[in-house]
C-alpha positions as CSV (number, residue, x, y, z in Angstrom):
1,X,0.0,0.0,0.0
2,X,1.4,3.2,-1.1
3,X,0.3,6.7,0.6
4,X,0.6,8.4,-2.8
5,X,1.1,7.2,-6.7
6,X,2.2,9.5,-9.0
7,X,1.6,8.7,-13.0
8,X,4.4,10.3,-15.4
9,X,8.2,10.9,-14.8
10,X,9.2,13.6,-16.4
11,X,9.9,16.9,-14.7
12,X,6.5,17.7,-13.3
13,X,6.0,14.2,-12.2
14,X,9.2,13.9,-10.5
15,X,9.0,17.3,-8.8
16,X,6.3,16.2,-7.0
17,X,7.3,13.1,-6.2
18,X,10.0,15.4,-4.6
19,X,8.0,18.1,-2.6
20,X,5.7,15.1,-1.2
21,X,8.9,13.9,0.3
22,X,9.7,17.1,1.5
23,X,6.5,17.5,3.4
24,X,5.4,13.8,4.5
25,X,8.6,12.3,5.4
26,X,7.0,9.3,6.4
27,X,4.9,8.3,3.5
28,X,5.1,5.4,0.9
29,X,5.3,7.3,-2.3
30,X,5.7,5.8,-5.3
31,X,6.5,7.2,-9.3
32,X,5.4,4.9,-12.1
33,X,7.1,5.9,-15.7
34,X,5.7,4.0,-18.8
35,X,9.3,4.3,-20.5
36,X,12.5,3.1,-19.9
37,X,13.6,6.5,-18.3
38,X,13.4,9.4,-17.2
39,X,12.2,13.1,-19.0
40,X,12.0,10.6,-21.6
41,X,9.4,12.9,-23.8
42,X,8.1,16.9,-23.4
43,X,10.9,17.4,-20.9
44,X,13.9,15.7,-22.2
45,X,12.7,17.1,-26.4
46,X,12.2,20.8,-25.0
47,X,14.4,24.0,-25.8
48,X,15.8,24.0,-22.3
49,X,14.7,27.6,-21.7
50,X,14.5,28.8,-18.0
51,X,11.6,31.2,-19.0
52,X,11.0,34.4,-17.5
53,X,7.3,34.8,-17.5
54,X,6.7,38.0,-19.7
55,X,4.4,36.3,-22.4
56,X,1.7,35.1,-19.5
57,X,-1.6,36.5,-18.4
58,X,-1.0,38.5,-15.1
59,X,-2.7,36.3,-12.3
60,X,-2.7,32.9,-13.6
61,X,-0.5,30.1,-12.7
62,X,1.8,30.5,-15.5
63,X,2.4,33.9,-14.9
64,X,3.3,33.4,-11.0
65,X,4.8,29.5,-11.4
66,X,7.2,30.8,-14.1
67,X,8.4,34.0,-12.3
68,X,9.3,32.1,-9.5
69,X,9.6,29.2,-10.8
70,X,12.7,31.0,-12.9
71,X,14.1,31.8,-9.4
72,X,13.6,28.4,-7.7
73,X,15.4,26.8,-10.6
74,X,18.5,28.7,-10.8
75,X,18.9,28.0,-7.2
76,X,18.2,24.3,-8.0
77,X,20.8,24.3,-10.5
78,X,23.3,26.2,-8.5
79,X,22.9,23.5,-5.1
80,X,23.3,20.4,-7.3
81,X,26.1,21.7,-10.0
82,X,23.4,21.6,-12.9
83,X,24.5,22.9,-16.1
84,X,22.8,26.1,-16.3
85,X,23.2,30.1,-17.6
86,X,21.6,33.1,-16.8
87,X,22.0,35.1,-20.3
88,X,18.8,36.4,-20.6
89,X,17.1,37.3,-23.9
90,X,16.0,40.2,-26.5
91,X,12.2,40.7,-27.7
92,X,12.5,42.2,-31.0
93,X,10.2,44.3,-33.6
94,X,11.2,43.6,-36.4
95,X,8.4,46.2,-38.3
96,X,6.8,49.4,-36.8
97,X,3.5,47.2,-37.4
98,X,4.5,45.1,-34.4
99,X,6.3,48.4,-31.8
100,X,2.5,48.5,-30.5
101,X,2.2,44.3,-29.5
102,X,6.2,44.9,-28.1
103,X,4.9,47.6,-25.7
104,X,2.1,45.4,-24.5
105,X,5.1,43.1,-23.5
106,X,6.9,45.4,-22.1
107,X,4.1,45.8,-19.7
108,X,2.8,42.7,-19.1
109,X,6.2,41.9,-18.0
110,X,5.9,45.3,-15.2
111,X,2.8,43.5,-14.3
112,X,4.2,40.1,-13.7
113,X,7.3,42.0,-11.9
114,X,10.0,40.5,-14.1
115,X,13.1,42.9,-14.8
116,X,12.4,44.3,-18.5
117,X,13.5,47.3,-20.0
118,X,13.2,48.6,-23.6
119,X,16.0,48.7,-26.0
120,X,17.1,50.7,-29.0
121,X,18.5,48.8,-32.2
122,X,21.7,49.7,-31.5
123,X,20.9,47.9,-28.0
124,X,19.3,45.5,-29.2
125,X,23.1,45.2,-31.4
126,X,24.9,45.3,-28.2
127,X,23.6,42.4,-26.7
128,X,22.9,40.7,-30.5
129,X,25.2,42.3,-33.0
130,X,23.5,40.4,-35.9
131,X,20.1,41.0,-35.4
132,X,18.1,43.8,-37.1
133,X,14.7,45.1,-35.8
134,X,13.4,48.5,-35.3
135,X,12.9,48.3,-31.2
136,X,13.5,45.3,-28.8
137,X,13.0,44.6,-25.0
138,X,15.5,43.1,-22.8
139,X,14.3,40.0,-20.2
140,X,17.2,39.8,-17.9
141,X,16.4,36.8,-15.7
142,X,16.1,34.1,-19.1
143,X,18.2,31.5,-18.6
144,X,18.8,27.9,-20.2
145,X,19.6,24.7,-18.9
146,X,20.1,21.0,-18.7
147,X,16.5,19.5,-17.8
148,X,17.6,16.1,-18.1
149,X,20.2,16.2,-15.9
150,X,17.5,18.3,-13.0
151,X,15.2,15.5,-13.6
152,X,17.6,12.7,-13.0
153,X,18.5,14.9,-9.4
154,X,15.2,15.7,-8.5
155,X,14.8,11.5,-9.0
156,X,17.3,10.8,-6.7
157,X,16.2,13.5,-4.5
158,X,13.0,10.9,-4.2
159,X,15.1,7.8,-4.2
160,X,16.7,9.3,-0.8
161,X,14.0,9.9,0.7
162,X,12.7,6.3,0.5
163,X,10.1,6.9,-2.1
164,X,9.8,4.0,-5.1
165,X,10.5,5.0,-8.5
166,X,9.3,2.3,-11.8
167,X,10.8,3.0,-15.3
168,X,9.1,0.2,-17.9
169,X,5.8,0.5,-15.9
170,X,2.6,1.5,-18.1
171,X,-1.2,1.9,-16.4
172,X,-3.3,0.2,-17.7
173,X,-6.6,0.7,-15.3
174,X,-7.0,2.1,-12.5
175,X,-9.7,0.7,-9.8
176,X,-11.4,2.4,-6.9
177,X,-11.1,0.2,-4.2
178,X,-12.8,1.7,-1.1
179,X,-11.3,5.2,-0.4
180,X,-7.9,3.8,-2.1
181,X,-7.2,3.1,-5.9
182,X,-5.4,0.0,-7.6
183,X,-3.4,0.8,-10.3
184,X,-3.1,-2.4,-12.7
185,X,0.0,-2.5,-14.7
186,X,2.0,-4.1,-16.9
187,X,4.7,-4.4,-14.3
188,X,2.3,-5.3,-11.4
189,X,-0.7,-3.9,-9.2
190,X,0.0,-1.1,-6.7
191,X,-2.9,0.1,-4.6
192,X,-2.7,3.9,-3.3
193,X,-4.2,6.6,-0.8
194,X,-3.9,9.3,-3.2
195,X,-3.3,9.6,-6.6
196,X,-1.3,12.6,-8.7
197,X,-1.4,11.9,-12.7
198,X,1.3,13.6,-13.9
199,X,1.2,12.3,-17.3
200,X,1.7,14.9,-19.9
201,X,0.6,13.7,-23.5
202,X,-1.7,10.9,-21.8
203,X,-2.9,13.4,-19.1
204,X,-6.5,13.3,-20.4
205,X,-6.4,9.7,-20.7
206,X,-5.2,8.7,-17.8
207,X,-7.6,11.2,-16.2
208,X,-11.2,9.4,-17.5
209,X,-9.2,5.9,-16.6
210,X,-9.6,7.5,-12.7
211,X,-12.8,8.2,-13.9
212,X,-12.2,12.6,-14.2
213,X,-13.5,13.8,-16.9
214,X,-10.8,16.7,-17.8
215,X,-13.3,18.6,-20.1
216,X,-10.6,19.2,-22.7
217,X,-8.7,17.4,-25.0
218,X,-4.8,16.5,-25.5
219,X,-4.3,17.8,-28.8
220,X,-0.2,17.2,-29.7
221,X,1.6,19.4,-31.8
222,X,5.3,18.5,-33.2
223,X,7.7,21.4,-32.7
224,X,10.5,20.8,-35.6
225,X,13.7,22.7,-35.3
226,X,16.6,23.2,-37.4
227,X,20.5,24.2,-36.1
228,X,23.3,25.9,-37.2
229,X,26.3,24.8,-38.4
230,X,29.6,24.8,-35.6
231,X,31.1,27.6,-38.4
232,X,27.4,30.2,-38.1
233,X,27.0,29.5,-34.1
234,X,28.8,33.0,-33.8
235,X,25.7,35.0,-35.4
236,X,23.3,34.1,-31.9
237,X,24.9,34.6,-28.2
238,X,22.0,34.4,-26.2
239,X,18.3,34.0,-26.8
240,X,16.3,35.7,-29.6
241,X,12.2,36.4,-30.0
242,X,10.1,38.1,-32.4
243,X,6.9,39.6,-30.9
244,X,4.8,36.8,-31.0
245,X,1.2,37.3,-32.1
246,X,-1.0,37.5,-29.3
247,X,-3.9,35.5,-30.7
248,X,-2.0,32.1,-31.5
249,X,-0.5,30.1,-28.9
250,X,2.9,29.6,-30.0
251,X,5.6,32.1,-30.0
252,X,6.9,31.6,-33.7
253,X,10.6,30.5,-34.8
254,X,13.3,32.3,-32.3
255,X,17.1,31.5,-31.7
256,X,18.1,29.4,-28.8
257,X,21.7,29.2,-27.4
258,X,21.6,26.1,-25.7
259,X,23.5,24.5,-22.9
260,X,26.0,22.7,-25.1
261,X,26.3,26.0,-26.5
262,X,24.5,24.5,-29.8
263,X,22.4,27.2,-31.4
264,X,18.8,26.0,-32.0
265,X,16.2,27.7,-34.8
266,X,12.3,27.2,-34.3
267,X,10.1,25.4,-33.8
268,X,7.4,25.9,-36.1
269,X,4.0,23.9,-34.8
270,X,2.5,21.4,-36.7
271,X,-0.2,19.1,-35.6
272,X,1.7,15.3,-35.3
273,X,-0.7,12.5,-36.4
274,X,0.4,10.4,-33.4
275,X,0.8,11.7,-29.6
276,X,4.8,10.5,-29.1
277,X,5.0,11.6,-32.7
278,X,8.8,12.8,-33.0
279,X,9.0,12.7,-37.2
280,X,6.7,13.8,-39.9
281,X,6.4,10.2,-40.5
282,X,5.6,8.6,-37.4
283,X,1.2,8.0,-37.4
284,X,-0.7,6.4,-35.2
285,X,-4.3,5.7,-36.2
286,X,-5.9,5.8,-33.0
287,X,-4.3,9.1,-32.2
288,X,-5.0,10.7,-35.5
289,X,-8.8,9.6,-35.8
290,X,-9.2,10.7,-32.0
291,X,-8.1,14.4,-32.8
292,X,-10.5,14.4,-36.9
293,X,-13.2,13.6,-34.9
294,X,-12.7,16.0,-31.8
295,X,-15.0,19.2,-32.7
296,X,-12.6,21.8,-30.8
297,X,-10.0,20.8,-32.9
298,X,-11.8,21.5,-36.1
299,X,-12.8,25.0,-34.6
300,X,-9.3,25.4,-33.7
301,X,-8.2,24.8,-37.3
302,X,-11.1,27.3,-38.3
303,X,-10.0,30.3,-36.0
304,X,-6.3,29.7,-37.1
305,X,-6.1,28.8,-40.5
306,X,-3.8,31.6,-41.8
307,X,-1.0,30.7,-39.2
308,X,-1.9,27.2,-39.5
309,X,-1.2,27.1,-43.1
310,X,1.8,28.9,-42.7
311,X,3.2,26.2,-40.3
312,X,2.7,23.7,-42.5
313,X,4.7,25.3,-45.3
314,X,7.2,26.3,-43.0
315,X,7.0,22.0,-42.1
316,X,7.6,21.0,-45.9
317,X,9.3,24.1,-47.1
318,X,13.3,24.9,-45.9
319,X,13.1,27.9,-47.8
320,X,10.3,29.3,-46.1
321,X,11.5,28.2,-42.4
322,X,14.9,30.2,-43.5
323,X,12.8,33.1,-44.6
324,X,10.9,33.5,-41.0
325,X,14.8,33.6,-39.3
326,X,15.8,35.6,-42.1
327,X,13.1,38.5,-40.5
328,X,15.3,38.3,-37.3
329,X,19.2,37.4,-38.7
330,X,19.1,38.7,-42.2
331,X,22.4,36.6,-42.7
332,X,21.4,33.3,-42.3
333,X,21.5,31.1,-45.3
334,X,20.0,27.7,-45.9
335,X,23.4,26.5,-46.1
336,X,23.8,27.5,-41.9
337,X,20.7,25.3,-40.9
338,X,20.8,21.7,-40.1
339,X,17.8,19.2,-39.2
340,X,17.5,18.8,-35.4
341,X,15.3,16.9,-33.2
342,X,11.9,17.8,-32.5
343,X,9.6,17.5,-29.5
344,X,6.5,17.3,-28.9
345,X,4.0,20.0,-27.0
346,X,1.2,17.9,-25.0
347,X,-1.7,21.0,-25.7
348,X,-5.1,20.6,-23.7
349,X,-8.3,22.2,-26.1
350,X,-11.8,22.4,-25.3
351,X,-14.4,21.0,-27.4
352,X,-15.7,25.2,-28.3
353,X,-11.6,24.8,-29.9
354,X,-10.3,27.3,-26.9
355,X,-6.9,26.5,-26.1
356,X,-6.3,25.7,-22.3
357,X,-3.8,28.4,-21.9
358,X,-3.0,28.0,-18.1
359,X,-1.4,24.7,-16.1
360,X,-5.0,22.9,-15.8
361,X,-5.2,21.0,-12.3
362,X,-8.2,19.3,-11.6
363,X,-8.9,18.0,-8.1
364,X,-10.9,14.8,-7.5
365,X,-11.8,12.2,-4.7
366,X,-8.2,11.8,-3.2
367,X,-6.8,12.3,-7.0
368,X,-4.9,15.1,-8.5
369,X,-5.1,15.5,-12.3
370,X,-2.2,17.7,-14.1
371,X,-3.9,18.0,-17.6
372,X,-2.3,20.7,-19.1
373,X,1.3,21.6,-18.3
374,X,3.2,22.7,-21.4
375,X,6.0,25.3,-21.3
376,X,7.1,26.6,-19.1
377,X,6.5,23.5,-17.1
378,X,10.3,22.9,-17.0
379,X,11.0,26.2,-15.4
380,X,7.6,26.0,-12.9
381,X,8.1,22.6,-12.0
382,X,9.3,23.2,-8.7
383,X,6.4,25.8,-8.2
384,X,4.0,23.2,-9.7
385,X,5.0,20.2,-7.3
386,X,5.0,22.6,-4.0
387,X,1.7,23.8,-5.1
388,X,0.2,20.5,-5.7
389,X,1.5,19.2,-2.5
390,X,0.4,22.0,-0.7
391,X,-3.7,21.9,-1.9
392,X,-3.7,18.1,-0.9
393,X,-6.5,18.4,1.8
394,X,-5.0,18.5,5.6
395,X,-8.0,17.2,6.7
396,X,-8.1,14.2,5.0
397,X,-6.6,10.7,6.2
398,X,-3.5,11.5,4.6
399,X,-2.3,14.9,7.2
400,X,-2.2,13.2,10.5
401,X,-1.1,10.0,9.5
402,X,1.7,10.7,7.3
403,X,3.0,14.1,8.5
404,X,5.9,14.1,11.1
């Protein structure tokens, strides 16, 4: 008998795992992972951008997770010698059309008291001598890191404090059993007090398994990058944006200095016809014929179809992915850009076709259900799993039992 069962081990999963052992000292808790280890999908296939919190809506979790969040994992990363870099990032116009969608940044940053401050084009040149743009905003506390490497800490963080961790272990029911749940597996049965599903781009699925109807679908879209050649790495030294537009959930193709000091170009966002699907190729039937039939998803298509379209070409089309960088680095040639991996962005949508655009946590009989944690999940993830841990009702069998 376990106290708690968490579903999902990548970084939100895990940093749960990790705050529950903080505050219950004394309780059986157990991490089941479907795959052979850990951040094996959205965490270990993301950018690896500590984010700042400037895009998000002032209030919501995103907004206050990320800000601290940012904070919580620099200091993470500092403790455990985690490969990590505080370089910040530039914002950029790149046509007068988008100065007025820049200030609206800029202020939505005050609001979500992040350090920003607005930048000429020869500061903007300063900081990124190869960019051009007609007015730019600076975001000091961007950072980027090695997620794989905080996940694998924040697992033996659990491991120490007696918790059980299963790679290789896939749910495959789950059964109320009284006031408990028995999780049925294809590595065993576990049966559990309380149940967190942490389970990214099976969240909703897992979810109506417990019986939780998440009112919102996981929809996944592939985000394909490209890199530059060793010889064109010069042209990027930190992080670069455009202004994305306000109305579509992604933030379009940017620059990335990553931790390796690689220098990643994208993503574009496509829809992938399968949920783990990592190449154009890769389909899954079931997965496909779940989102054709889904009506949000068709009124999703509807409301986006110009950006949509665009996405696609960008997909098929290396000319046209080049031309979008081109609007921020004018030098880069086709020639400077190699294929790089992709990953995969686990996106909740409502059956109306409105995206989820906030962490979506839904609380349930002795259950917690994390069905929407895209970016910046990495960054929040210790903010997520404190907060998690800290709404679990004191007044239920779990507080007085378990806490020491």
């Amino acid at each position: 008998m376990y106290d708690f069962a968490i579903i999902g081990g990548g970084i939100v999963g895990l940093s749960t795992g990790m705050a529950l052992g903080k505050r219950y000292p004394n309780a059986r808790i157990l991490v089941l992972e479907k795959e052979s280890s850990w951040a094996f999908h959205q965490t270990g296939n993301n950018s690896g951008v500590i984010h700042s919190g400037v895009y998000y809506k002032p209030g919501s979790f995103k907004a206050k997770f990320c800000r601290d969040g940012a904070t919580s994992m620099v200091q993470f990363c500092q403790e455990h010698n985690i490969d990590h870099e505080v370089c910040g990032k530039v914002i950029v116009a790149t046509n007068q059309a988008e100065i007025p969608r820049l200030e609206s940044l800029y202020n939505r940053g005050l609001e979500n008291g992040i350090e920003v401050k607005r930048i000429s084009p020869e500061e903007v040149r300063e900081v990124e001598p190869h960019v051009s743009c007609v007015a730019g905003i600076r975001v000091y506390s961007t950072g980027i890191a090695n997620y794989k490497q905080v996940c694998f800490k924040y697992a033996e963080i659990i491991q120490n404090q007696g918790g059980d961790l299963r790679l290789n272990t896939k749910v495959l029911r789950i059964v109320p059993s009284g006031k408990n749940q028995i999780l049925e597996t294809n590595n065993g049965t576990f049966e559990t007090r309380f149940l967190i599903n942490c389970a990214g781009l099976h969240s909703d699925r897992i979810a109506k398994k417990g019986g939780v109807d998440p009112k919102a679908k996981i929809v996944p879209f592939r985000g394909e990058y490209y890199e530059l050649t060793p010889s064109k790495r010069y042209l990027v030294k930190t992080l670069i944006y455009p202004v994305p537009n306000p109305d579509f959930p992604f933030l379009g193709v940017h620059f990335t200095r990553m931790i390796d000091n690689s220098v990643h170009a994208g993503p574009n966002a496509v829809l992938s016809f399968k949920r783990e699907g990592y190449k154009k190729t890769d389909f899954d039937l079931g997965d496909f014929a779940e989102v054709m039939t889904y009506p949000g998803f068709w009124k999703l298509a509807a409301k986006h179809a110009d950006e949509g379209i665009q996405e696609i070409i960008r997909s098929f089309s290396k000319a046209a992915f080049v031309r979008s960088l081109q609007k921020l680095i004018p030098e880069v040639q086709a020639e400077d850009l190699v294929p790089c991996h992709a990953g995969v962005r686990a996106q909740a949508l409502m059956e109306d076709g409105k995206l989820v655009d906030d962490f979506l946590i839904i609380h349930g009989q002795n259950c917690v259900h994390v069905c929407n944690a895209p970016s910046p999940a990495a960054t929040s993830s210790i903010e997520i799993g404190k907060a998690i841990v800290a709404e679990i009702p004191e007044q239920s069998h779990l507080a007085t039992a378990i806490k020491a």
